[in-house]
Structures are given as C-alpha cells and as structure tokens.
N, C-alpha and C positions, 0 to 999 in steps of 0.2 A: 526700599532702597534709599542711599542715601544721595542727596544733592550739594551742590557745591557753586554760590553766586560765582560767574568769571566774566570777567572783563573782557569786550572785542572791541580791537582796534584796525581800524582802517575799513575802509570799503562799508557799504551800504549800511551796518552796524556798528559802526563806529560812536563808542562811547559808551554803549548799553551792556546793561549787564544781566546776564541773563541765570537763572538756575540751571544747570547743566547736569546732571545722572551723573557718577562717580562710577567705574568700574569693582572686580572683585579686589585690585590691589591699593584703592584709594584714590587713586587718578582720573581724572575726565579723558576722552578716546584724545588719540594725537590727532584726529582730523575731525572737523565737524561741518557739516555738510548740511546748506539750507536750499530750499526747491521752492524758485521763485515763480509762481501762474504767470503766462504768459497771457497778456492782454487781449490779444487777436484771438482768442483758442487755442495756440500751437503745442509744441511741448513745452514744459517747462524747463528754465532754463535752474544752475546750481552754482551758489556761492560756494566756495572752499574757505575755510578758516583752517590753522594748523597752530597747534599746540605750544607755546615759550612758556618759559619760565616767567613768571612776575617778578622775580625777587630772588634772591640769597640772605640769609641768617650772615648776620656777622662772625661769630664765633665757630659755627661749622660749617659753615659755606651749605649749608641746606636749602634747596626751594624752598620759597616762602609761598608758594602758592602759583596757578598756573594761568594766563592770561591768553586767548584766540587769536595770532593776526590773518588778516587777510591776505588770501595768494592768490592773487587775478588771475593766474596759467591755471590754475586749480587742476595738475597732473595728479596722475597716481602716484604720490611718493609714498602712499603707504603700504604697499605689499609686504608680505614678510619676504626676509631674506637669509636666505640659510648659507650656509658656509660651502656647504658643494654646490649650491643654484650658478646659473649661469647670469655673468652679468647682465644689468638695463642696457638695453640700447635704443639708442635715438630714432624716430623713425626716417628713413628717407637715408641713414648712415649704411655705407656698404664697406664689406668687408678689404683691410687693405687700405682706406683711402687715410691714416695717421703716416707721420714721418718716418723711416725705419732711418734708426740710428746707428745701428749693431755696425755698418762699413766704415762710420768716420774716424 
C-alpha cells in the first residue's frame, strides 16, 4: 500500500509529520483518529484530527496535497450521508423548538 508524509496541526501533534496509508482513490481517510493510554488504567482517551487541504495549484486550483487539523469536539462528522437519510440532529434538540416564520 502506498503512504503519503501529512502534516498535523494543532493539538498534541502539532508540527509532526507522520506517514499516513493512502486509500483505494489516492487520499488519506477524512478523519484520523489517535487512542491516547490513559495513565491511571482507565479507558483511553481519542484525539480526532480531520482532513484540509494543504494547498491549491495555481493554474488548476488542484490540491496540492492534504494536511490533519485538530478538532477538540472530535464528533462524528463522518458518517455517510445519503440523499434520502434523515438529517443530524443535536443531542438534547427537541422537535419544534426553531422560529416558525411561515405567519409573518
């Protein structure tokens, strides 16, 4: 398989650059996910990094290559999403509680 050096910025990795696995279409995964031991025994705890661009080509506005940043909420933004799925919702959001504008 092939590897690909990327850049992570921000959070506990910041600055290092690591070899990261390439998938089957050339790209490294949009989310990368590290499992830090937890000192006392407990469970361990998981950095999230997520996927940017490095760069654009001047001439084709192309990625020039793909760079990690750090996301401290480290949510699920990756699930697929299909065109008939039902949207994400918030936890703790109940139904109803947006402005209804349709009367003014």
């Amino acid at each position: 398989m092939k590897s690909q050096d990327t850049l992570f910025v921000g959070g506990p990795l910041d600055g290092r650059v690591l070899p990261i696995l390439l998938g089957p279409t050339g790209h490294p995964p949009k989310t990368y996910r590290v499992p830090v031991p937890d000192a006392a025994g407990g469970p361990p705890s998981v950095l999230v990094y997520r996927r940017v661009e490095g760069g654009r080509s001047k001439r084709l506005g192309l990625p020039r290559g793909w760079k990690y940043e750090y996301d401290p909420e480290g949510d699920d933004g990756g699930r697929l999403r299909w065109p008939w799925s039902k949207p994400h919702r918030t936890p703790g959001a109940t139904p109803g509680d947006h402005a209804d504008t349709a009367d003014e």
